[in-house]
Every structure is written in C-alpha cells, then in structure tokens.
C-alpha positions as CSV (number, residue, x, y, z in Angstrom):
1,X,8.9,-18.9,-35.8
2,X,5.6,-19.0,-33.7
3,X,7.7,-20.8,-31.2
4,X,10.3,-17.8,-31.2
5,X,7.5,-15.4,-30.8
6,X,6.1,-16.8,-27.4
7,X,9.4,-16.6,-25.8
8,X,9.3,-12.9,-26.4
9,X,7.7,-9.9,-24.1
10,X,7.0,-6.8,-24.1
11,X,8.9,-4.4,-21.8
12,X,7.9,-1.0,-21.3
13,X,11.5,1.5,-21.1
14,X,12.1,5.4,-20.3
15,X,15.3,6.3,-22.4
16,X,17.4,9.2,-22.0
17,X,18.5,10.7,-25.5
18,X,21.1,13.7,-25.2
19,X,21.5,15.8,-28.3
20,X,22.8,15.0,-31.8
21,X,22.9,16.0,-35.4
22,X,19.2,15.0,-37.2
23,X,17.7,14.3,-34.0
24,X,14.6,15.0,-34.7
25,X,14.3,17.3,-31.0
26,X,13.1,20.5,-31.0
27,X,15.8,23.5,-31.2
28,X,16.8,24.8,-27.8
29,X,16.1,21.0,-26.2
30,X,19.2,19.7,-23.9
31,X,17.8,16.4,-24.8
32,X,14.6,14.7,-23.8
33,X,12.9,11.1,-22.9
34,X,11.4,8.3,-24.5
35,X,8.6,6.2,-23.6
36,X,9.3,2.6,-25.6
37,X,7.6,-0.8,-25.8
38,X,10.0,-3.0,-26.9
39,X,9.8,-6.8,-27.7
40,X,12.6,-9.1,-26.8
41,X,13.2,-12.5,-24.7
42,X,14.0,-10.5,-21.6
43,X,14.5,-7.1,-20.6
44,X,18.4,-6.5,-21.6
45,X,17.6,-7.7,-25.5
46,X,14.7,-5.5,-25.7
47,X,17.0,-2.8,-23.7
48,X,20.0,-3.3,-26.5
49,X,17.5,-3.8,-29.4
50,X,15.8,-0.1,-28.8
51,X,18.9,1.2,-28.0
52,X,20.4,0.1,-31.6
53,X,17.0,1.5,-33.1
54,X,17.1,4.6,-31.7
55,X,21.0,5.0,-32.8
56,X,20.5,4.7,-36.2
57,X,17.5,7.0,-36.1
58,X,20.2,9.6,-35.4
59,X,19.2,10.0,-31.1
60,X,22.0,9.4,-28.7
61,X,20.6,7.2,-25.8
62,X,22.3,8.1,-22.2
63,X,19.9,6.2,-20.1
64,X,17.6,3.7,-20.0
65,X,14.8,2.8,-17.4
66,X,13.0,-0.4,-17.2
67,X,9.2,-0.6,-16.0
68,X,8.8,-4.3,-16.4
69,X,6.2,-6.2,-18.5
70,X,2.5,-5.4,-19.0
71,X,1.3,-9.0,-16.3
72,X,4.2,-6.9,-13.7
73,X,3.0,-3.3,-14.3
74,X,-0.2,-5.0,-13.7
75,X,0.9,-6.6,-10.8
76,X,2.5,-3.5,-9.4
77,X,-0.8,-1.5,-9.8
78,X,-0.1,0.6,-12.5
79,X,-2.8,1.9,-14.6
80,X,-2.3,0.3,-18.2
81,X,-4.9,1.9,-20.6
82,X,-6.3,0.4,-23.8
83,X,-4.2,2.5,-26.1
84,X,-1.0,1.8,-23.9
85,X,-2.2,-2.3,-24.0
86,X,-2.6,-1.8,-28.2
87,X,0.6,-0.2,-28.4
88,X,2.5,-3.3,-26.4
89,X,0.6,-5.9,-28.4
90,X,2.2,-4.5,-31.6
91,X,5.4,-4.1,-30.7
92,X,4.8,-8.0,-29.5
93,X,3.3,-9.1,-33.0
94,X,5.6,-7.3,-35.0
95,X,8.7,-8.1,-32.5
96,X,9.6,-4.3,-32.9
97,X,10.1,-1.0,-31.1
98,X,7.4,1.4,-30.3
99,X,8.8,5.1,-29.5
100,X,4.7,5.7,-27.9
101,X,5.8,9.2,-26.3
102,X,8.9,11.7,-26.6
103,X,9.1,14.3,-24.1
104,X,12.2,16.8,-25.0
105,X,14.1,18.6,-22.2
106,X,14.8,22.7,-21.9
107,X,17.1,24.2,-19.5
108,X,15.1,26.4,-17.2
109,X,17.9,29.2,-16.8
C-alpha cells in the first residue's frame, strides 16, 4: 500500500455545483463553488473521485477547475498557507477529498 500511496498527489480543484434536493446550499442560492483537495494518481482520478463524492453527498457538480499540485502552485507563485498545506497533507494521508471552502451563488436581480 505504501507504494500506492507515493504515486498519489494532491490536486487542488474549484467545482461548480448547481442546485439539487439535500444540497446542503443555502435557500435562494443558484448554486455555488467548491474549493477541494483531492488525492489521486493524476489530476483526472482526483477530478472523477471528488466529483463521485460530491454526488452522493446530494451536490450536482457542473464544472470543475484544476489548479495543479502544491510543488506547481508553488512553482507558479501562489501563496499556499499552513492551514491550506495541512488541509492537502490529509487529503494525501487519508487518500480522500477535502471540501476546504464552499462559496454559494445568489442572483443579483
């Protein structure tokens, strides 16, 4: 297993949940966004992984973003803090998905 495990990486991904029954969103939200840490091999397991989770959690996933690991966030000059770094490192030992932020959406009109 420990040879499974350091194939795997962390990817940071924005996903786009409309609206559906047990949702969890607030009422009057059109939908809202996601920030996830996900573990996986490479990005489109991780991507296909959170978007399972997130279905049977009752959200309906429209889009997903990906930011890339931690070393290319880095890389790319993104500021990573310590709670952001903890939050990746256990979604990596625990080869899960961290939901670390949900933003819901309201139509301005």
């Amino acid at each position: 297993m420990s040879q499974k495990r350091s194939k795997h990486k962390v990817f940071t991904l924005l996903v786009e949940v409309g609206r559906n029954a047990g949702d969890g969103l607030p009422e009057g939200a059109t939908g809202g966004a996601l920030m996830c840490y996900a573990s996986g091999v490479d990005e489109a397991e991780a991507v296909r992984e959170t978007v399972a989770i997130l279905k049977q959690a009752d959200l309906a996933p429209l889009e997903v973003s990906g930011y890339g690991t931690l070393e290319g966030r880095l890389a790319e000059g993104h500021d990573i803090n310590d709670e952001e770094k903890a939050l990746m490192q256990r979604a990596l030992d625990e080869n899960s998905v961290i939901v670390a932020q949900m933003t819901p959406f309201f139509d301005k009109a």
